[in-house]
N, C-alpha and C positions, 0 to 999 in steps of 0.2 A: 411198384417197381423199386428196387433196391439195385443202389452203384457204389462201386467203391473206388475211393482216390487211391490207387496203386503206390504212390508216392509216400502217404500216410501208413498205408496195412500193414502189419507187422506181421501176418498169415501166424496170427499166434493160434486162429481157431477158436477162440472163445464163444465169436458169434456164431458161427454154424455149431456148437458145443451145446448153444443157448437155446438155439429154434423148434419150439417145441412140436413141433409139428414136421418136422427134420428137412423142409424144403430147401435149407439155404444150404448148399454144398461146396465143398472144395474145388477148384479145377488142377490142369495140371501142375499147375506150379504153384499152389495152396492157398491160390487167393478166394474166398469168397463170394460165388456168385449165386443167382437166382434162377433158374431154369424161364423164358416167356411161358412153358406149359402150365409153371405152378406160381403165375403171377396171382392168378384170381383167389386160391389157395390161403394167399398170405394173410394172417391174421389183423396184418398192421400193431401189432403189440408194441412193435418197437425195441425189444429186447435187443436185436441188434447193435440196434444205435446206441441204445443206453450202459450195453455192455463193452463195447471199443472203447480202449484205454488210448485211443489217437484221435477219435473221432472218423474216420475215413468212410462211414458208412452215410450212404444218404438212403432214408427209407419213407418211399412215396411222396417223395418231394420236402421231409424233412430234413434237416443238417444238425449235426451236430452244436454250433455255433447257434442256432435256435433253443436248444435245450439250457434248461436252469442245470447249474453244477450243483452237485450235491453239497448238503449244508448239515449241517448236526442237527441232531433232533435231541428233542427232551426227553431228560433223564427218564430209567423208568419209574421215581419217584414220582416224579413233574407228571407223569403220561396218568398213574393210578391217582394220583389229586383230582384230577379232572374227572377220571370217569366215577370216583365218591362223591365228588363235587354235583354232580350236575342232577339237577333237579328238573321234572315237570313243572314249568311255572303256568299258572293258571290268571295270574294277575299282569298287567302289561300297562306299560305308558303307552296315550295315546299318541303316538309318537313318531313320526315315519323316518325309516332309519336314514342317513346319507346317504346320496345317491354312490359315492366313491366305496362305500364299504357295504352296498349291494351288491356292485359290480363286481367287487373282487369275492363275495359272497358265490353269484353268481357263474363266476371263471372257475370256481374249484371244481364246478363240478363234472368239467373235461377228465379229471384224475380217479372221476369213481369206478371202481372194477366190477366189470359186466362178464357174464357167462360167454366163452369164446369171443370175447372183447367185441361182441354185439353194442354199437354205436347207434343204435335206434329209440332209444330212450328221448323221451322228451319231457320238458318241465315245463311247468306253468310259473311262474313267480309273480304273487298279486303284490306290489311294492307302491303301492298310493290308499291311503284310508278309504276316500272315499268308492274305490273300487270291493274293498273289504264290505262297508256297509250295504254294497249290492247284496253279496252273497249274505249275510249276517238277516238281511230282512227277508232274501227272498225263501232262507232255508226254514226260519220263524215261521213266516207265512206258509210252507207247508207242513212244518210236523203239528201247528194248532189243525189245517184241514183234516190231515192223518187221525187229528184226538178225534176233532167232532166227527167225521165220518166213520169210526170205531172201528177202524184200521191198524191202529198204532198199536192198539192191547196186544194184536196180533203178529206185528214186525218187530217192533222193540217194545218190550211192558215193560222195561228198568226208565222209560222215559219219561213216567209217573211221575217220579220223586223230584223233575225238573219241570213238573207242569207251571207251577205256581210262580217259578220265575222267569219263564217264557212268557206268562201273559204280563207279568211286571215287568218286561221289556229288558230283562236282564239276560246277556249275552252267553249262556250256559251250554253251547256249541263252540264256539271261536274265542270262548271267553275272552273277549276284547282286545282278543292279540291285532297289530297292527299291518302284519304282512305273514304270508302261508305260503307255501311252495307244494304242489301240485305233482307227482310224478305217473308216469303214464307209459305202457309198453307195449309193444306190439303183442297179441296174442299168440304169434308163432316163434317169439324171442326163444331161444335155446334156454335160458332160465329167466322166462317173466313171472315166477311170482316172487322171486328171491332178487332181482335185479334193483328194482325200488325201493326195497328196504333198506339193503344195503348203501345206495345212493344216498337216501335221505338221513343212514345211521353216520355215514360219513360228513355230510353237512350240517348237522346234528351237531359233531365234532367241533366242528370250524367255529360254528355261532357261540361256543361256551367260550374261545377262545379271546371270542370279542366282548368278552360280558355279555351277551346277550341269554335271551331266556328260550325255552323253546318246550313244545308240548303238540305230543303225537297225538293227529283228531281222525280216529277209525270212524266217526260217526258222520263227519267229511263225505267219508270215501263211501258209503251208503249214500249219503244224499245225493250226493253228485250221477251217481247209479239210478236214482227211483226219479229225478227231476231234471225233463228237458229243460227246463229255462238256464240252470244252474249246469248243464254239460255242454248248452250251446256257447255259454259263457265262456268257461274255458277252452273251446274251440281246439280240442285235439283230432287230428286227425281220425277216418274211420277206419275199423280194425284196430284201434287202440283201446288197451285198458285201462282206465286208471285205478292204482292199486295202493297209493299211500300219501298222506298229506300229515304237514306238518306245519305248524303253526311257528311263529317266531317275533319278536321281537326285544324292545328294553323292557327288563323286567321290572315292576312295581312294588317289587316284595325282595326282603335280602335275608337270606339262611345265613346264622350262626353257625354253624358247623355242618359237619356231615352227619347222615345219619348209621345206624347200625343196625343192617338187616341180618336176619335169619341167611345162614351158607343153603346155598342150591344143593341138589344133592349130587357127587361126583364119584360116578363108576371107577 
């Protein structure tokens, strides 16, 4: 439902200008209203709200006076440091981050942009070590079953070159990161294979921001697939996919500079 304080509106039209989906309309005397037929319709994007230069819009029980005001963002200098900057780190303190800049870790990820602003996404976030060491031994314990029952040559053969340090107890899946975040989408999401990546390329963002280290683990998102013990764990709803995991925490290791890659090729 979308209301507006008459008092406030200035019938400049921006929000119905904005509505991509063209449901919010004019009435006769240019105020901005919502049809009840095309309540269910409504994206909830919020552009409304966010676009009124009075505030006067309330959209689904949101207000304006709820919303953060806009604030300056960094340069585009500042924005490409980060993304040269930011490395796969593979080394981690063992180290469990605060609980306050989990949370706010956690709050960002109301802001990630989904396909027809599909709010069905769910995350996992493992945020206690000893929770980590579950997954870390129980996924060990099966890619050694996978070796000896001569399975693995067959699912993954590049997982050879990490035999020798799996049976030395050394952590060459999760590489000893401290906390991972989990994402996971309904199968009929409008765009589930592209929604979690995005998410987590966003979150992704945020952790460099904090110093933090972070490394994308595809090999996760396999295990989690071939082992019930390790997707009862996670405990995502059924009809959910999980399609991306990312590993995170203080990194153990400090880059000197950036590096300088080979340009992608640009049509």
């Amino acid at each position: 439902m979308i209301t507006v304080n008459k008092e406030k509106c200035l019938r400049c039209g921006k929000c119905t200008g904005d509505c991509i989906i063209k449901i919010l309309r004019k009435d006769e005397q240019g105020y901005p209203f919502l049809a009840e037929k095309y309540e269910k319709s409504c994206l909830d994007c919020q552009h409304c709200l966010a676009i009124c230069p009075t505030g006067a819009l309330t959209c689904n029980g949101v207000s304006a006076d709820q919303c953060e005001p806009i604030k300056p963002l960094p340069d585009p200098e500042d924005m490409l440091a980060l993304l040269r900057q930011r490395r796969s780190v593979r080394k981690y303190k063992w180290e469990s981050l605060q609980p306050e800049i989990l949370e706010k870790l956690k709050g960002s990820l109301a802001w990630t942009p989904t396909g027809c602003n599909d709010h069905r996404l769910i995350f996992r976030v493992i945020d206690t070590k000893e929770e980590m060491l579950f997954y870390r031994e129980e996924t060990n314990r099966m890619i050694l079953k996978l070796v000896n029952t001569g399975i693995m040559k067959w699912i993954y053969p590049a997982i050879n070159r990490f035999l020798e340090s799996i049976k030395n107890g050394e952590d060459v899946i999760y590489r000893g990161a401290p906390h991972m975040i989990v994402a996971a989408t309904p199968k009929n999401a409008p765009c589930a294979g592209a929604d979690p990546w995005i998410a987590l390329s966003y979150f992704d963002l945020l952790l460099q921001s904090y110093g933090l280290g972070s490394c994308w683990c595809g090999f996760a998102v396999h295990a989690f697939k071939w082992n019930r013990t390790l997707k009862k764990k996670l405990n995502f709803p059924k009809g959910y996919k999980i399609a991306a995991v990312l590993l995170f925490g203080k990194p153990d290791v400090e880059y000197c500079r950036a590096t300088k890659p080979e340009n992608f090729k640009i049509l």
